[in-house]
N, C-alpha and C positions, 0 to 999 in steps of 0.2 A: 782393374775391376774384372770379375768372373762374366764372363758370356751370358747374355739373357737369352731365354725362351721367349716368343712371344708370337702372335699370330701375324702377320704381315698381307697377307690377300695375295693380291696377283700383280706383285712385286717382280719389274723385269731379273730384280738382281739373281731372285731365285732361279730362274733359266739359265743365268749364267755359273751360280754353284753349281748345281745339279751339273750342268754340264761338263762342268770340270771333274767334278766328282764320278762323273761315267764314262771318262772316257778312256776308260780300259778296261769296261766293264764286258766281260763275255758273252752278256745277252745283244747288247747294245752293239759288239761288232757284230755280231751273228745277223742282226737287223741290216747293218748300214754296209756292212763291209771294213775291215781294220782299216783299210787305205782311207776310208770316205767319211767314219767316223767324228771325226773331229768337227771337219764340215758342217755334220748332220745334227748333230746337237743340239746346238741353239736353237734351230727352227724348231726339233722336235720336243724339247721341254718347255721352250718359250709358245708354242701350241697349247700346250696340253695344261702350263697352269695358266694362260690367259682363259682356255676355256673347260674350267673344270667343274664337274657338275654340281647342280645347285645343294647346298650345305656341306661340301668340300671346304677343308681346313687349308692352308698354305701358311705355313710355320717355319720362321729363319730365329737363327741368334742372331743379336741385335750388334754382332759384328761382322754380316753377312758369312761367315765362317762354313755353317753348314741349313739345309734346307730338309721339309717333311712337305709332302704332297696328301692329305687325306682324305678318304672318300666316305662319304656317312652312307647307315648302315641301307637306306633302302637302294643305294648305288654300288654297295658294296660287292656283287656280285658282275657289274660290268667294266673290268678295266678300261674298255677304252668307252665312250662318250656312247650314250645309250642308241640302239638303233642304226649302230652305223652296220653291222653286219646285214642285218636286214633289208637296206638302202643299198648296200652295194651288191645284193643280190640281185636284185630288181634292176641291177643298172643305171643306179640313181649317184649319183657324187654327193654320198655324204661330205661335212666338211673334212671331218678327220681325213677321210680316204685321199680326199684331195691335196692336204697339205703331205700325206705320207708317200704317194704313186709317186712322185719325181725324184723323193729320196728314194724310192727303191725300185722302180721299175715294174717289169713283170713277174716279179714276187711277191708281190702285193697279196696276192692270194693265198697263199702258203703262208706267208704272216697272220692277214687276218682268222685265218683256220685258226692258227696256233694262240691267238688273243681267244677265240672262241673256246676255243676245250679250256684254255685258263681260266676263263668265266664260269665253265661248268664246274671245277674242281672246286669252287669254292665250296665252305660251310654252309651248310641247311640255313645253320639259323642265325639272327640278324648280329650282326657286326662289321665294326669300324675297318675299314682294307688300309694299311699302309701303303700306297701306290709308289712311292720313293722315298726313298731316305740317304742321303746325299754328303760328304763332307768333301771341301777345296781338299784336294792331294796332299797341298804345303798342311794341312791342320787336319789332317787326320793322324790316331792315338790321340788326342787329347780330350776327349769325352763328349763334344760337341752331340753326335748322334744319340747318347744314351739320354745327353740333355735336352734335346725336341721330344725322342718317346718318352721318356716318364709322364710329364703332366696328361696325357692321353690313356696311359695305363690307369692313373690313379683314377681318370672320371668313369673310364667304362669297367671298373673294377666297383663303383661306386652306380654306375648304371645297372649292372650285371651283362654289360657286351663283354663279348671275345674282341679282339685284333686278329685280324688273318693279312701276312703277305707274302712274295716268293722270292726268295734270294736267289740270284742267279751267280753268284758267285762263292763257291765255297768256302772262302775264308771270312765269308761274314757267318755264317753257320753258327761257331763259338758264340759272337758277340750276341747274336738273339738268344741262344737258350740260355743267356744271363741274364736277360731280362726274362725268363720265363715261357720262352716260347716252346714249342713240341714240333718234332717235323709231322706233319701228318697225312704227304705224299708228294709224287713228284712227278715232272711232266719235262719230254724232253722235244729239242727241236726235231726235226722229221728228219735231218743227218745224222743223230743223235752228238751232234756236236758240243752242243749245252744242257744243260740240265735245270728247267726249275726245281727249286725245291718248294716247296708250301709249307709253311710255319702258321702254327693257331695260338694264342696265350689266351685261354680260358679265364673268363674272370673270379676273381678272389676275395 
């Protein structure tokens, strides 16, 4: 049988795709470190979809294969977990900040800047953020990925949302403007070691 789509919530398995699925991901060693990566993972995606904001999607095929993280549209513009910049200016221990300082030390700062301006970058207007999009290594080529976004495209094409997300890896590039997407800018780390890119698909 072909692979389902299907919503799943805040399913450990998904931290553990995503995970595998990132872990040669250029943004993600840029974060963790290539050495420390792999380590760093689990904690950081098993974070982020246990606590992902309210009317956030969490989308696997229903043979754990590959995983979507989605942010709806009034969260849309804060990738990580609302108010945490704000809170750790203040010198307050957001939670995010606390589960991220020990994977990374005294870069903590220079990270969350760089989650800041990716907050700014976003589209004016309201739409859905793909936050991850993820397939296990062993089952990637097999259409897994294109099979979480479709159902997403067709609602907020039928909403009139956009999709906005940023690949950090250029060889996904191809795959999104096949589903429609447009680059429509890009942000890089402060080494300029990485590059986001920002991808929009306008709805149709």
């Amino acid at each position: 049988m072909s692979p389902i789509p299907r919503v799943v919530g805040a399913d450990p398995v998904v931290g553990q795709v995503l995970s595998d699925a990132f872990a040669r991901d250029p943004f993600m060693e840029w974060i963790f470190g290539r050495s420390a990566v792999a380590e760093s993972l689990p904690t950081w995606w098993g974070w982020l979809v246990a606590n992902a904001p309210e009317g956030a999607e969490v989308w696997g095929t229903d043979d754990g294969g590959a995983a979507a993280l989605w942010y709806p549209p009034r969260h849309a513009g804060d990738p990580v977990p609302e108010r945490v910049l704000d809170r750790a200016d203040k010198g307050a221990a957001a939670p995010f900040v606390e589960m991220l300082t020990p994977l990374v030390g005294d870069r903590i700062g220079e990270i969350l800047t760089l989650f800041a301006a990716g907050g700014e970058a976003h589209p004016p207007e309201p739409h859905w953020y793909l936050s991850a999009l993820g397939t296990r290594r062993d089952r990637q080529g097999q259409g897994l990925g294109a099979l979480l976004v479709h159902p997403m495209i067709d609602r907020c094409d039928d909403d009139g949302l956009g999709i906005y997300l940023e690949s950090s890896n250029p060889r996904n590039i191809p795959f999104y403007h096949r589903l429609g997407f447009e680059v429509v800018g890009e942000l890089s780390t402060p080494d300029n070691a990485v590059m986001l890119t920002g991808m929009l698909r306008a709805a149709r």
